[in-house]
C-alpha positions as CSV (number, residue, x, y, z in Angstrom):
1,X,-147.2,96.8,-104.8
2,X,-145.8,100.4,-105.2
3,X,-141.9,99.0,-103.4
4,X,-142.3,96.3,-106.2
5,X,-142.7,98.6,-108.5
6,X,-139.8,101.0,-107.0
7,X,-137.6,97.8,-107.1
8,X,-138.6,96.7,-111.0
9,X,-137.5,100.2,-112.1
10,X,-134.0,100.3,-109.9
11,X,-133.4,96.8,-111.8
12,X,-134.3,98.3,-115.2
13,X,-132.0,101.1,-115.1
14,X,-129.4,98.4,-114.4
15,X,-130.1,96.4,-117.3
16,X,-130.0,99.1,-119.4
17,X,-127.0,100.4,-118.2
18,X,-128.0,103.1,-116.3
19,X,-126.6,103.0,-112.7
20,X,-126.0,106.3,-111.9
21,X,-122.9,106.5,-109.9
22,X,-121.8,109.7,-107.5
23,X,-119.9,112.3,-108.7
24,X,-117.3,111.9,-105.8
25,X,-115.8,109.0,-107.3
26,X,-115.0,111.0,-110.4
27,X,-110.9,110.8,-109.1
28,X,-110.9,107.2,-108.1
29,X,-112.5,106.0,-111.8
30,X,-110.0,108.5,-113.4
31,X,-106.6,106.5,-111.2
32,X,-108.5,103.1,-112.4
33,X,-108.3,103.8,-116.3
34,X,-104.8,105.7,-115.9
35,X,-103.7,102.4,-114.5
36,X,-105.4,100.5,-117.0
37,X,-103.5,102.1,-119.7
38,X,-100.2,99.9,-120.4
39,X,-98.3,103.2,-121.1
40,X,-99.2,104.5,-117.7
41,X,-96.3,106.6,-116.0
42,X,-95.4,106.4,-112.4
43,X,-95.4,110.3,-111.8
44,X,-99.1,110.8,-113.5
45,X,-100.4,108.1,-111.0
46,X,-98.6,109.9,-108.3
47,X,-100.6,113.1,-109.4
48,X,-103.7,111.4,-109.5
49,X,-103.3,109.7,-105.9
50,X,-102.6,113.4,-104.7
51,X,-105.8,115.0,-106.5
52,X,-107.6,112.9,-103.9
53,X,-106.9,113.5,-100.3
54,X,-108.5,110.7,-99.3
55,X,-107.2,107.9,-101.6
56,X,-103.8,109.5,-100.4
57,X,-104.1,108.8,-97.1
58,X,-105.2,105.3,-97.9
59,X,-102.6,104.3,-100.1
60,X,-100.1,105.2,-97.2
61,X,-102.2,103.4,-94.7
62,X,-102.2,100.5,-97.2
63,X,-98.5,100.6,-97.9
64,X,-97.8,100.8,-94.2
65,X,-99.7,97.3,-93.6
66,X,-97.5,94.8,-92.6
67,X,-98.3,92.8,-95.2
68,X,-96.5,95.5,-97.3
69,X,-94.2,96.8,-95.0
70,X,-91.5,94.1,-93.8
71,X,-89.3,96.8,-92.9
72,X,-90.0,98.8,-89.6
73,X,-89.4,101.9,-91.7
74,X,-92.9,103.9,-92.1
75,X,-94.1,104.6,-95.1
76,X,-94.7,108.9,-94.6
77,X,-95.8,110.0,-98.3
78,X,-97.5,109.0,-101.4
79,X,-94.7,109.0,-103.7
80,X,-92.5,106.2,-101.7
81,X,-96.4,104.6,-100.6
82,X,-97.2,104.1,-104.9
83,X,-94.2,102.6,-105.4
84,X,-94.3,99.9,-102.6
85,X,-98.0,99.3,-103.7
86,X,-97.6,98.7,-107.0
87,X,-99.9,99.6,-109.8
88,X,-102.4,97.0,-109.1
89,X,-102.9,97.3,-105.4
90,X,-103.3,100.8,-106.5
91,X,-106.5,99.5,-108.4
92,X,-107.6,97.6,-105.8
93,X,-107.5,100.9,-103.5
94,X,-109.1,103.3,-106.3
95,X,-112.1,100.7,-106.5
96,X,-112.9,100.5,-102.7
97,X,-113.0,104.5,-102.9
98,X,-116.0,103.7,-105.5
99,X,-117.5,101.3,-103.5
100,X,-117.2,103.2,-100.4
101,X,-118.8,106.5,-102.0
102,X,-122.2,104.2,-102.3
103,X,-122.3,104.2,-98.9
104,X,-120.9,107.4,-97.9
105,X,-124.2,109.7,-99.5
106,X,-126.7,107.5,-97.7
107,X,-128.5,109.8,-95.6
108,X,-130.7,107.0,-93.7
109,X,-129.7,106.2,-90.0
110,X,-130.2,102.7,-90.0
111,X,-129.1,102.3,-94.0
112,X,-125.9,103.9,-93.0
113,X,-125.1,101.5,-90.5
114,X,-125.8,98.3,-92.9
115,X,-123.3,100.0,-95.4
116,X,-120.8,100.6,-92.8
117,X,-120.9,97.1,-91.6
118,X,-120.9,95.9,-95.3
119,X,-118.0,98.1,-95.6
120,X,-116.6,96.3,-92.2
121,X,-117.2,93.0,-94.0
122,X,-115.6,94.0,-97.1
123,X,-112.9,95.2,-96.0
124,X,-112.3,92.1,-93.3
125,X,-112.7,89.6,-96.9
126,X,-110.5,91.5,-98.6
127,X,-107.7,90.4,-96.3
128,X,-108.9,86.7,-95.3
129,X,-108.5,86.4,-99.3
130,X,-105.6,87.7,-99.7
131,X,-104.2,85.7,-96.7
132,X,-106.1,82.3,-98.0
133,X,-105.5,83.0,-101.8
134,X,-101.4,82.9,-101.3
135,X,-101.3,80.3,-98.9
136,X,-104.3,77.8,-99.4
137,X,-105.7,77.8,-102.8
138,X,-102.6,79.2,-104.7
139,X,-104.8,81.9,-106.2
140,X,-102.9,84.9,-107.2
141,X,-103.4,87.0,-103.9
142,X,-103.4,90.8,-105.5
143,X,-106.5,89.7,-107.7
144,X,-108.2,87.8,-104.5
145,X,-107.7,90.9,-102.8
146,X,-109.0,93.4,-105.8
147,X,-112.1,90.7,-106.3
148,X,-112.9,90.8,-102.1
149,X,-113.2,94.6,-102.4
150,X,-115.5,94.8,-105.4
151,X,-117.9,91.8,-104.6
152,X,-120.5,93.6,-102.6
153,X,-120.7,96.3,-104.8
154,X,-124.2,95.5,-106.0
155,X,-124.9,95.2,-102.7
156,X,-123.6,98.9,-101.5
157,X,-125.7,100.2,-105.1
158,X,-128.5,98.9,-103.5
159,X,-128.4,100.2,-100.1
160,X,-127.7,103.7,-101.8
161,X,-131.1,103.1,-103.8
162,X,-133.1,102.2,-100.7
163,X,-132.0,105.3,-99.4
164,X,-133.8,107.2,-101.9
165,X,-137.2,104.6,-101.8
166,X,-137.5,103.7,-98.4
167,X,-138.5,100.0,-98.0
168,X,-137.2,99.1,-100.8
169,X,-135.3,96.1,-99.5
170,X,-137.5,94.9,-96.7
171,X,-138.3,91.8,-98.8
172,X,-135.5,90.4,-99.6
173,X,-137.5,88.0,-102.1
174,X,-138.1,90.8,-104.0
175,X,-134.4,91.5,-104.4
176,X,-132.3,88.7,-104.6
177,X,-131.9,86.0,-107.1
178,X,-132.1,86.5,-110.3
179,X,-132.6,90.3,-110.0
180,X,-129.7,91.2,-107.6
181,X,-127.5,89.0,-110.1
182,X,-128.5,91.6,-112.5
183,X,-127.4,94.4,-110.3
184,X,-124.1,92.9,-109.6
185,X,-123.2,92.3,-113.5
186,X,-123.7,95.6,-114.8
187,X,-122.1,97.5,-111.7
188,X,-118.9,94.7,-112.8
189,X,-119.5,96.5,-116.2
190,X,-119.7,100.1,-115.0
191,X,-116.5,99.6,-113.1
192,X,-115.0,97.8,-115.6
193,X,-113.9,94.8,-113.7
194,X,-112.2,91.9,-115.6
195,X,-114.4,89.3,-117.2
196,X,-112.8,86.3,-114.8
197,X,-113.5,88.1,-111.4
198,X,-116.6,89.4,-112.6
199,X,-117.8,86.0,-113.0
200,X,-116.3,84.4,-109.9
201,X,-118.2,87.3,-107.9
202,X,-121.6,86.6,-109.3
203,X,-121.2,82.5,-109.0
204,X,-120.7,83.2,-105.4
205,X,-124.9,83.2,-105.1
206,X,-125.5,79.8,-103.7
207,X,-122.7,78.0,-104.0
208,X,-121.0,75.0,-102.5
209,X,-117.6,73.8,-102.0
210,X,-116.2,70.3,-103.7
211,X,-112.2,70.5,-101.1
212,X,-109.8,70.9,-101.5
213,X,-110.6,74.9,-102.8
214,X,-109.1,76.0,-105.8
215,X,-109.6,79.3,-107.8
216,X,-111.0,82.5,-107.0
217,X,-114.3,81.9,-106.4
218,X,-113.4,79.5,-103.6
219,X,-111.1,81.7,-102.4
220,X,-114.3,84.7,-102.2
221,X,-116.1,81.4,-100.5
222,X,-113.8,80.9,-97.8
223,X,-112.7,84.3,-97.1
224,X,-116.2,85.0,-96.8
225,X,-117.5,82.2,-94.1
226,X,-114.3,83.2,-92.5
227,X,-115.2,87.0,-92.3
228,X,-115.9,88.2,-87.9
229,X,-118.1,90.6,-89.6
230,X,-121.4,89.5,-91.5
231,X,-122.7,90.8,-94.2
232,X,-125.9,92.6,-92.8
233,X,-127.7,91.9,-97.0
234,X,-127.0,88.0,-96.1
235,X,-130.4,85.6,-95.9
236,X,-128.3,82.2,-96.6
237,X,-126.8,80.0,-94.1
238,X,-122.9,78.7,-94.8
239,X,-123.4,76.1,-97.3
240,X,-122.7,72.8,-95.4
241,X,-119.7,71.6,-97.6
242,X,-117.9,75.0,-97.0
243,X,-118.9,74.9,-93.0
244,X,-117.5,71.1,-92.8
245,X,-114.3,72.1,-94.6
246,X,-114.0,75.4,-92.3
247,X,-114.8,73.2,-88.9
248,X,-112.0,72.0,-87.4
249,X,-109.3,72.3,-90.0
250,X,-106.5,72.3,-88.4
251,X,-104.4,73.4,-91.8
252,X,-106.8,76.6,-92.3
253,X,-106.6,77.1,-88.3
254,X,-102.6,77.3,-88.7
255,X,-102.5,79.9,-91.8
256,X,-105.0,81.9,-90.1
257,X,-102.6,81.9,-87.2
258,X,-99.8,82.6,-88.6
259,X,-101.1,85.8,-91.0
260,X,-103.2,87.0,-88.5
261,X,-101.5,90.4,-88.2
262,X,-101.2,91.3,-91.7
263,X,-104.9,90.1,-92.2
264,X,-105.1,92.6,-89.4
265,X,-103.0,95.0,-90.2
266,X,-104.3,95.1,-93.8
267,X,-108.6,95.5,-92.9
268,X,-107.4,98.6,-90.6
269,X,-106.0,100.1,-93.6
270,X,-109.1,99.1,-96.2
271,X,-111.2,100.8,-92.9
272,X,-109.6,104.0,-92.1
């Protein structure tokens, strides 16, 4: 009774809008509305990137993914890293700093290690939908990749707050449906994710697949089934229309093939 409780207040701070977010994302959430703002200039991003060591480091991992990097010139500093990048893959990197920070100041041993593999998950759909959004469902790639990194945010919010009331999230009834739908729409607010990803993340819960895939939320679907690393918050089984579209399709088995070193090559970059 007293974890129901525990779990009835975490989801009445979130619906009134009071997630309470680390203070080490402070410089992430500061490069996100800088590059929000249309009039944004190239060298106050390039400060921004360097108030942060570690979203420095990351851009120029990013930037040096082959994906990015057709060349077999490395990419050595920030400046030349912002500019291959782009502003928006910039956004996608600032918002997997905020996501990561939820994991990062859980103290619990065995809580860690479920946000690290959700991280591992994350990071692993993040490049499956990139990868499956340019070449399968024609779904602009740079928004399948930004949606990947922010759809288990309610999900790293939550392991934070289990960390703080143990047992909190050993009955997952207690937790998911309706309530962890809550969660997940008011950390899309707090992050100020776009309406149109913010709704393909939350109709993820559940769903099925009518082939051929189309959209983002398909593309979240796929990328997701596809994943080598589960997400350790997941109770469903595959949804048999998405596992018979995934089984034996030859199409998917050939893009798979063919971009599996810059899916590669880009989850190393989302995990160092």
């Amino acid at each position: 009774m007293e974890k129901l409780k525990d779990y009835a207040e975490v989801v009445s701070r979130a619906e009134r809008g009071e997630l309470v977010f680390p203070t080490s994302v402070n410089a992430a959430l500061r490069l996100q509305l800088a590059l929000a703002d249309p009039d944004c200039e190239m060298e106050d991003v390039i400060r921004k990137v360097l108030a942060e060591p570690q979203l420095a480091a990351r851009t120029v991992a990013l930037a040096n993914a082959a994906a990015f990097n057709r060349g077999s010139t490395p990419v050595t500093n920030v400046r030349i890293a912002v500019q291959r990048l782009g502003f928006r893959h910039l956004y996608s990197m600032a918002a997997s700093m905020v996501v990561r920070q939820f994991g990062n100041r859980i103290n619990d041993p065995a809580l860690r290690a479920k946000a690290d593999q959700l991280w591992q998950h994350t990071a692993h759909v993040a490049a499956l939908a990139y990868i499956i959004g340019r070449k399968l469902t024609h779904t602009d790639p740079d928004t399948a990749l930004f949606a990947a990194i922010v759809h288990e945010a309610g999900g790293f919010y939550l392991l934070s707050c289990a960390d703080e009331l143990p047992g909190l999230l050993e009955h997952p009834e207690q937790w998911q449906g309706a309530a962890q739908e809550i969660i997940t729409r008011e950390m899309m607010k707090k992050m100020a994710i776009p309406e149109p990803v913010s709704q393909a993340i939350v109709a993820l819960r559940g769903a099925s697949l009518m082939p051929p895939p189309i959209g983002l939320r398909d593309t979240l679907l796929v990328a997701r089934a596809l994943a080598p690393v589960p997400s350790p918050l997941a109770t469903e089984a595959v949804h048999s229309s998405l596992a018979e579209f995934i089984d034996g399709n030859v199409a998917l088995e050939q893009i798979l093939e063919e971009s599996a070193d810059d899916a590669a090559s880009m989850s190393a970059a989302l995990l160092a």
